[in-house]
C-alpha positions as CSV (number, residue, x, y, z in Angstrom):
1,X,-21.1,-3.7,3.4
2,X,-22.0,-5.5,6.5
3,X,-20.3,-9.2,6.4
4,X,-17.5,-8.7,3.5
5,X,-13.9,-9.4,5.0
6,X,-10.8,-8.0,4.1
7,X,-7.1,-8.4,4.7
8,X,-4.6,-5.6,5.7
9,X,-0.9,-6.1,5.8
10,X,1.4,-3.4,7.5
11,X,-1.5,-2.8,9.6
12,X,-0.4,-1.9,13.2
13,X,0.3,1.8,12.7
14,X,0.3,4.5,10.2
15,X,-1.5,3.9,7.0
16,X,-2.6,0.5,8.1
17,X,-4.0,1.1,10.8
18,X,-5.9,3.9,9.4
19,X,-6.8,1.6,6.6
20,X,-8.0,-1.1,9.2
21,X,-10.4,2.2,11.0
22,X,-12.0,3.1,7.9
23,X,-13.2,-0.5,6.8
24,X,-14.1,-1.6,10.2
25,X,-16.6,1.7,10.6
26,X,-18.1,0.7,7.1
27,X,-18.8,-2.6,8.6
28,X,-16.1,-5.2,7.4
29,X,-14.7,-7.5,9.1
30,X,-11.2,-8.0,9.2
31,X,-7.7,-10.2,9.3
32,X,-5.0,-7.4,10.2
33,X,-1.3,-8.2,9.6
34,X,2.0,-6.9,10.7
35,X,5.3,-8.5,12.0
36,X,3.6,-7.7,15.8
37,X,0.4,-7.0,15.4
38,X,-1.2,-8.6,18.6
39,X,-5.5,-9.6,18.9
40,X,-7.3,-7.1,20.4
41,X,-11.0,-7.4,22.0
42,X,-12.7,-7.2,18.9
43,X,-13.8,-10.0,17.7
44,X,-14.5,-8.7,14.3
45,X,-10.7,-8.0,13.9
46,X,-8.2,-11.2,13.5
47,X,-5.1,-10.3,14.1
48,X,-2.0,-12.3,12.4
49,X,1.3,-11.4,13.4
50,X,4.7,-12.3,11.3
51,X,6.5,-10.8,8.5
52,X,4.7,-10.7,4.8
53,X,8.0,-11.5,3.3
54,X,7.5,-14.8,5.0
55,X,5.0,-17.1,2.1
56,X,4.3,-18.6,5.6
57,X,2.9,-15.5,6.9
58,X,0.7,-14.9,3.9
59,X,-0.8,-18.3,3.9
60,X,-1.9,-17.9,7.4
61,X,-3.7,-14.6,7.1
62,X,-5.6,-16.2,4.2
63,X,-6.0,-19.3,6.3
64,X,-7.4,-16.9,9.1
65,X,-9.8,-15.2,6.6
66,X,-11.4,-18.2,5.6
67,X,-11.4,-20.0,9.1
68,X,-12.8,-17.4,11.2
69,X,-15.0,-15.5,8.4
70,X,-15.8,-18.0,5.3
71,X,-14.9,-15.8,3.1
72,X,-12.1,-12.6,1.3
73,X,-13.5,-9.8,-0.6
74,X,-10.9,-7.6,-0.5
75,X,-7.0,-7.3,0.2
76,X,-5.2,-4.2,0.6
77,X,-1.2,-4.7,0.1
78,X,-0.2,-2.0,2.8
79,X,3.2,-3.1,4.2
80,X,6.6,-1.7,2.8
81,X,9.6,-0.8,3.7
82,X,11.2,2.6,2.7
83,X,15.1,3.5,2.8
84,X,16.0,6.2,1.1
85,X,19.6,6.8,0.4
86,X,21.8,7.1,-2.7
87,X,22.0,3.8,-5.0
88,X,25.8,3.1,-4.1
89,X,24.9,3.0,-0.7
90,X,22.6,0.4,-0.3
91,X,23.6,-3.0,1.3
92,X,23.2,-6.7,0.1
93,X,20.6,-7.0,3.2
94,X,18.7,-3.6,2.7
95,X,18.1,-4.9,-1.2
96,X,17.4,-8.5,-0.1
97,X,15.0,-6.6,2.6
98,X,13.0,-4.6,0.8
99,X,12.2,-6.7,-2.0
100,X,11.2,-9.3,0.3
101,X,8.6,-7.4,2.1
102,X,7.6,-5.2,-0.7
103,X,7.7,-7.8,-3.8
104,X,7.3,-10.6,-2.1
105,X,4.6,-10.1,0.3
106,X,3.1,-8.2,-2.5
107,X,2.9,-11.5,-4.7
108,X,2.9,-14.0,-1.9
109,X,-0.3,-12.3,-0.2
110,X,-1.9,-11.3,-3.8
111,X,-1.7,-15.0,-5.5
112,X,-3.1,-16.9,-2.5
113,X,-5.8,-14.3,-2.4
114,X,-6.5,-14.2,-5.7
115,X,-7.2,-18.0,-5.6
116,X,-10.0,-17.2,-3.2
117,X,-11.7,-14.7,-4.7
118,X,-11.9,-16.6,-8.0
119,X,-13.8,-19.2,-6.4
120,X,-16.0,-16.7,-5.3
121,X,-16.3,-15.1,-8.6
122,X,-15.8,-11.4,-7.1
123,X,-13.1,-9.6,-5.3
124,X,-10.9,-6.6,-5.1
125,X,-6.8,-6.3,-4.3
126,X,-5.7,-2.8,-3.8
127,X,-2.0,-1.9,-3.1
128,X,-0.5,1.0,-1.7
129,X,2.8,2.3,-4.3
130,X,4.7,5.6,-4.4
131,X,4.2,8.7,-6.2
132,X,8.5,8.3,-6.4
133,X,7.7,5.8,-8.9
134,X,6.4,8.4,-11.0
135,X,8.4,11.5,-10.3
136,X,11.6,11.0,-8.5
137,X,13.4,13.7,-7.0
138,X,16.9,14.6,-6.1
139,X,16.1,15.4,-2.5
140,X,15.1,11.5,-2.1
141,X,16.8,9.2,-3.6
142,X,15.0,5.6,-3.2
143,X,15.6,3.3,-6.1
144,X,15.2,0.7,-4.0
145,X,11.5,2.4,-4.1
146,X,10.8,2.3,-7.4
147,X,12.2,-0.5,-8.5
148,X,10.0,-2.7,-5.8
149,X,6.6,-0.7,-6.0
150,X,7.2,0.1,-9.8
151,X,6.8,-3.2,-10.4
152,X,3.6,-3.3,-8.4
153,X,2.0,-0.8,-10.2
154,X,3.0,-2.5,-13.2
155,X,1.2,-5.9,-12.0
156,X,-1.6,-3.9,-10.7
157,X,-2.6,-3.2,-14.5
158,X,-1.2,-6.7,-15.5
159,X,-3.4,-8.3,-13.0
160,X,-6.3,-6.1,-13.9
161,X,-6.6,-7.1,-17.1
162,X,-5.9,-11.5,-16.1
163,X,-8.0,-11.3,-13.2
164,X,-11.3,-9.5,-15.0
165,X,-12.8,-12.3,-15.9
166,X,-13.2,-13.8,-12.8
167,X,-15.1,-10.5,-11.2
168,X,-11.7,-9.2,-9.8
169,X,-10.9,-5.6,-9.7
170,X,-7.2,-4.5,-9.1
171,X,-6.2,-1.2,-8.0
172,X,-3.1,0.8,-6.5
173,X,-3.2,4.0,-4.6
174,X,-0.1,6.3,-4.9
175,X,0.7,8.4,-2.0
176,X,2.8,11.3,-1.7
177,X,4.7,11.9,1.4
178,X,2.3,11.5,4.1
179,X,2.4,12.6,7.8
180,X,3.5,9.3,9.6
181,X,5.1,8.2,12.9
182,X,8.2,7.3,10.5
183,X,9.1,11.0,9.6
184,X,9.9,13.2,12.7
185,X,8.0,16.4,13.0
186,X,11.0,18.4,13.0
187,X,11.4,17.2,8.7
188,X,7.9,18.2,7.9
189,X,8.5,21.8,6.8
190,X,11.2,20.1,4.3
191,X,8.9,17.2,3.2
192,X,5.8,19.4,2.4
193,X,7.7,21.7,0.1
194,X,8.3,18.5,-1.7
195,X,4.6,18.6,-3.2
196,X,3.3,21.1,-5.1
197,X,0.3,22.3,-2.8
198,X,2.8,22.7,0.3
199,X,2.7,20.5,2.6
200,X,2.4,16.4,3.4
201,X,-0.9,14.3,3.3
202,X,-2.5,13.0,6.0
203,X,-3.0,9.4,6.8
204,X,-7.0,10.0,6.3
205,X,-6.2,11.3,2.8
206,X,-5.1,7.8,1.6
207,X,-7.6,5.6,3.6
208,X,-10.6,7.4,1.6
209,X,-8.5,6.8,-1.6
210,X,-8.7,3.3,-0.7
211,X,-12.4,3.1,0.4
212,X,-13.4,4.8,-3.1
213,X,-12.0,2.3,-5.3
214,X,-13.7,-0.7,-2.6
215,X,-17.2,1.7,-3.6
216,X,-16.2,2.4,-7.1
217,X,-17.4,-1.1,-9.1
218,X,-16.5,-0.1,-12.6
219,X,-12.6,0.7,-12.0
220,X,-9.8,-1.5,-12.1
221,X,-6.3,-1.1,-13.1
222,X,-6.4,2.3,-11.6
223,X,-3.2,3.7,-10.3
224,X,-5.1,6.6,-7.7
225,X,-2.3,9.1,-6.9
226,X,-3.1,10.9,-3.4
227,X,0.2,13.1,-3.6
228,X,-0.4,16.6,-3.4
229,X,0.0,16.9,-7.1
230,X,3.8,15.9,-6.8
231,X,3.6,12.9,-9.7
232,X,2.0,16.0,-12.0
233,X,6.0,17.0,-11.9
234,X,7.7,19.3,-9.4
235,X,11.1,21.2,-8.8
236,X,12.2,23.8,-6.8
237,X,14.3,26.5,-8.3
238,X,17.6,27.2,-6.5
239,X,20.6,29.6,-6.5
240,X,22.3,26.9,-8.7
241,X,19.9,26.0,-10.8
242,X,17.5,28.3,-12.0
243,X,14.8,29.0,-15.0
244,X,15.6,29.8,-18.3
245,X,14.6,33.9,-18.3
C-alpha cells in the first residue's frame, strides 16, 4: 500500500477522522478535508480546509493531491450533514444546506476525481450513505437523509457500471447509527434499541468497512451496510401498536 494517496472529506472528527487513522497506518498518504481542518506535523497528511459544498473546495483538494503527491487512488465521500426532524419542518436554508454538502460535494469531489483516476487507468471512490435510506423509521424522521444520500447510493451503482472501464471501482458503505461526538451519551440507550442487535456501531466498525472494499479488487457497485442489521427491517412493538396474535 505504501505510496497510494487518498482523499477524505468530513475528516476532522468522527468517522473521518477514523477513516483518515486507518489509511494512514496501512501506509497511504493523504489530502484530509473539512470546513477547519488545520495541517498538522505530518507531512504525509495535507490538510485542506473549506466547505465541500464549495466546487472551489473540491478542486483544491484534488489540486493538493496531485501537487504534493503525483497522484489519487482513492476518494472516500465522508462529509454530510444530518437533521432530522419531520418533513414540514424543514427550512429553505436547511434543504439548500444539506444538499449542498451532501450532493454537491458528493458530485463536485467525485467528478474531478474521477478525471484523475481515469488517466491513471485505476482508482476507487467510496461514499459513506445511510442505512435510513433503506429502512426508515418513525423514531427519525430525515427525508432530507434519504433523499440526498439515496441518490448517492443510486450513483454509486450508476457510476460503477460508467466508470468500469477505465479500472474504477465505486462503492458506498451504509452505516447504522454509530457512536459519534454528534449524539450525546445520554441518547445512546434510545439509539441502540433502534438496531436490531442492541446497541449503536462504533466508529471502528465503519472504517474496516471502508478499508475492505480499498483490499477487495473484484467489488464495485457495492452498497456495504454496517448497521447492526437495522436495513434487514426493524420495529419495536408498543402498547399501541402491537402484533397480530
Amino acid at each position: 500500500m505504501d505510496g497510494k494517496v487518498v482523499i477524505v472529506t468530513g475528516a476532522s472528527q468522527g468517522i473521518g477522522a477514523g477513516i483518515v487513522q486507518g489509511y494512514r497506518e496501512r501506509g497511504f498518504r493523504i489530502v484530509a478535508n473539512s470546513r477547519s481542518i488545520s495541517q498538522g506535523r505530518e507531512p504525509e497528511i495535507v490538510a485542506v480546509p473549506g466547505d465541500i459544498a464549495d466546487p472551489d473546495t473540491a478542486e483544491r483538494l484534488v489540486r493538493a493531491a496531485l501537487t504534493h503527491f503525483g497522484r489519487i487512488d482513492t476518494l472516500v465521500n465522508n462529509a454530510g450533514i444530518f437533521i432530522p426532524k419531520p418533513v414540514t419542518q424543514y427550512s429553505t436554508g436547511e434543504f439548500t444546506k444539506v444538499v449542498g454538502v451532501n450532493l454537491g460535494g458528493f458530485f463536485h469531489a467525485t467528478c474531478l476525481a474521477a478525471e484523475v483516476m481515469q488517466d491513471q487507468g485505476s482508482g476507487h471512490i467510496v461514499s459513506i450513505t445511510s442505512s435510513l435510506v433503506d429502512q426508515p423509521m418513525t423514531a427519525v424522521p430525515a427525508v432530507l437523509t434519504s433523499l440526498t444520500k439515496g441518490g448517492i447510493v443510486a450513483a454509486t451503482r450508476a457510476l460503477s457500471i460508467e466508470l468500469a472501464s477505465k479500472g474504477i471501482r465505486v462503492n458506498a458503505v451504509s452505516p447504522g447509527i454509530i457512536a459519534t461526538p454528534m449524539h450525546t451519551q445520554e441518547s445512546h440507550g434510545m439509539l441502540a434499541s433502534l438496531h436490531p442487535l442492541g446497541r449503536m456501531g462504533r466508529i471502528e466498525e465503519v472504517v474496516e468497512a471502508v478499508l475492505y472494499l480499498e483490499r477487495a479488487t473484484f467489488v464495485t457497485g457495492e452498497i456495504l451496510h454496517v448497521d447492526g442489521g437495522q436495513s434487514a427491517g426493524h420495529w419495536t412493538v408498543t402498547e399501541t401498536a402491537r402484533a397480530p396474535g
